[in-house]
N, C-alpha and C positions, 0 to 999 in steps of 0.2 A: 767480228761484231755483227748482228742478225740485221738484216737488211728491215729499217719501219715501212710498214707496208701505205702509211701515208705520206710518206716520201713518194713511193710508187707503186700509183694507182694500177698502173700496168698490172703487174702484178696480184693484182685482186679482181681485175675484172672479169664477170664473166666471160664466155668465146664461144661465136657459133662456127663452126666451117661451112667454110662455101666450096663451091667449083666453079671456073668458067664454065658457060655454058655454049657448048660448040652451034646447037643449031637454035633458029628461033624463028618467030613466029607461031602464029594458033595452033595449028597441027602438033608441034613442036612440046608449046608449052601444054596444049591438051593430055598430050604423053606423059610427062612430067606429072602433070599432079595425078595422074592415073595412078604413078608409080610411089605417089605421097613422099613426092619434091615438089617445090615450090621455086618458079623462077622469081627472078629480082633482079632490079640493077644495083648498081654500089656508084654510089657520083664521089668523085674524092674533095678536097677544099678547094684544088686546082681547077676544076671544072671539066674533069677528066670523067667517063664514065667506063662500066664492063660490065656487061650479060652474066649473073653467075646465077648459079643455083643452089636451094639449101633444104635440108630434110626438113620436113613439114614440122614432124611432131618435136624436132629440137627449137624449131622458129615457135612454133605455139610455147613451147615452156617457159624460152629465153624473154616473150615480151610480156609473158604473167607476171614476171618479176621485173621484166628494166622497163615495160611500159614503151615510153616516147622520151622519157628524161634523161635516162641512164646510160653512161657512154659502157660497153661493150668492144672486145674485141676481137673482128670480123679477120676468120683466119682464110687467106683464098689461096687454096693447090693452084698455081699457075706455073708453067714454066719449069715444072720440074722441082718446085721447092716451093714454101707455106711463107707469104707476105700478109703480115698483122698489119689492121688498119683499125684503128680506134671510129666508131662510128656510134651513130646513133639510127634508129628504125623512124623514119622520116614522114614516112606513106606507105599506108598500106588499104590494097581494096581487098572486100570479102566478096564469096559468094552469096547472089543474093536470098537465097534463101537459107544458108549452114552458116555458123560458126565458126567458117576456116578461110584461110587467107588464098586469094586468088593471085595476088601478087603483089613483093614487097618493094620498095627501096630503101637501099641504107644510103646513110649521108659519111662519108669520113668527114671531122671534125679537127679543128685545129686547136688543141688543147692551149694556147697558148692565147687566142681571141676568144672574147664572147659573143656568143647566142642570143637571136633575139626568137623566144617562145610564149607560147598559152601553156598557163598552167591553169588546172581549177582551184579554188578557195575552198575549205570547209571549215564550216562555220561553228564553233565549239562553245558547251555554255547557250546558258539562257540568259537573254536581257533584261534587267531587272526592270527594264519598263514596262515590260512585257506583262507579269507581274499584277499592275498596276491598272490594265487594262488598254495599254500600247498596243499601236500593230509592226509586227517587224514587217520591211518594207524591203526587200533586195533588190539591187539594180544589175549587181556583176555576179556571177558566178565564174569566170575567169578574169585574169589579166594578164598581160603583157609582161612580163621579164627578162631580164638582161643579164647573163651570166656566163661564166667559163664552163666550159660545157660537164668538168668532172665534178662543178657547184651544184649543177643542174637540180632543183626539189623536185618531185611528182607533184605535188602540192604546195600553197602557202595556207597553214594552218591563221585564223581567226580566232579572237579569245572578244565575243560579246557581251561579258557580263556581266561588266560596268555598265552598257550604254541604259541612260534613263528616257526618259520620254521628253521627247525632242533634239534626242543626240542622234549623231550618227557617227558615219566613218566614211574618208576620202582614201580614192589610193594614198596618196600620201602620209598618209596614219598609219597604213600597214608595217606590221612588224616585219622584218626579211632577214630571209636564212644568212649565215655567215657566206661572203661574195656572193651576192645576190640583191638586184634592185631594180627595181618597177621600172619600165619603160612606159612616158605619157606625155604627151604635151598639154594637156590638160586635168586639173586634179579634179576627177572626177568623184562625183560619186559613188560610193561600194552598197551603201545603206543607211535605213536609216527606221529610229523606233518614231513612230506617230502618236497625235493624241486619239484616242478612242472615236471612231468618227473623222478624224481630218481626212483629204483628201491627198490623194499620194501627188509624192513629190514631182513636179513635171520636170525640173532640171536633170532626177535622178533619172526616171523614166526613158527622156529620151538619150541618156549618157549613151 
């Protein structure tokens, strides 16, 4: 019987390879990205870390597509054999003037605990208050959420096109993906349609 591949995610997920990387420091990693490799460290769940390094133009393609949300898995030649580490791309700095990654780190992830991350909103639909002569008023362009890392969305998608003038939406209103849920201790506010003229919301404002 064919193995479901949402049984195991393993199994579907993308893979970058890595290497340890034997020497380090500037000179070192000056070298490296001469050679269009890119150093990084890899931190495990354990709180373990290793110096590795990974070709440039495969890190550029793998984070077009998995972003920051997406677990990945991070294959590292050590030892003489290839150890899979399910990770996520955690931090990354660029150079400041290109396009390309100066150095990364991956996080290995504990598929079985949740993640607390930013994701951004996008906000879909026109408010029918809007309409009307409403001003939409946003407060959040991200939140907080709490998920098992293979849940993880890029986004929580927003449906505004109900809200009339004087509605709004709190995190808590938010709709969320299957295992997936807002992290807050205050239900803030996300937004909100105004009357033509009113003054914006100060409670949203300073959320």
């Amino acid at each position: 019987m064919a193995e479901d591949p949402k049984e195991n995610p393993m199994s579907t997920r993308l893979t970058l390879a890595a290497e340890l990387r034997e020497k380090t420091g500037k000179n070192a990693n000056r070298q490296l990205r001469a050679s269009g490799v890119t150093p990084a460290v890899f931190y495990s769940a354990k709180g373990e870390n290793k110096a590795v390094q990974v070709n440039e133009a495969a890190l550029m393609k793998l984070y077009g597509t998995a972003g920051r949300t997406t677990v990945f898995n991070l294959e590292v030649a050590e030892n003489g054999k290839k150890n899979v580490y399910p990770c996520l791309i955690w931090d990354v700095e660029y150079y400041p003037t290109k396009n390309r990654f100066q150095h990364v780190d991956f996080y290995g992830v504990d598929l079985d605990k949740e993640l607390k991350v930013r994701v951004p909103l996008e906000f879909v639909g026109v408010a029918k208050g809007t309409k009307l002569g409403g001003q939409l008023e946003v407060y959040r362009e991200q939140i907080q959420i709490l998920s098992k890392p293979d849940f993880l969305p890029k986004k929580v998608v927003v449906d505004i096109s109900d809200l009339d003038i004087g509605q709004g939406l709190r995190v808590a209103d938010l709709a969320m993906p299957e295992g997936v849920h807002a992290s807050y201790d205050i239900n803030y506010a996300i937004l909100t349609v105004t009357a033509p003229g009113a003054a914006k919301d100060e409670e949203g404002e300073d959320a």
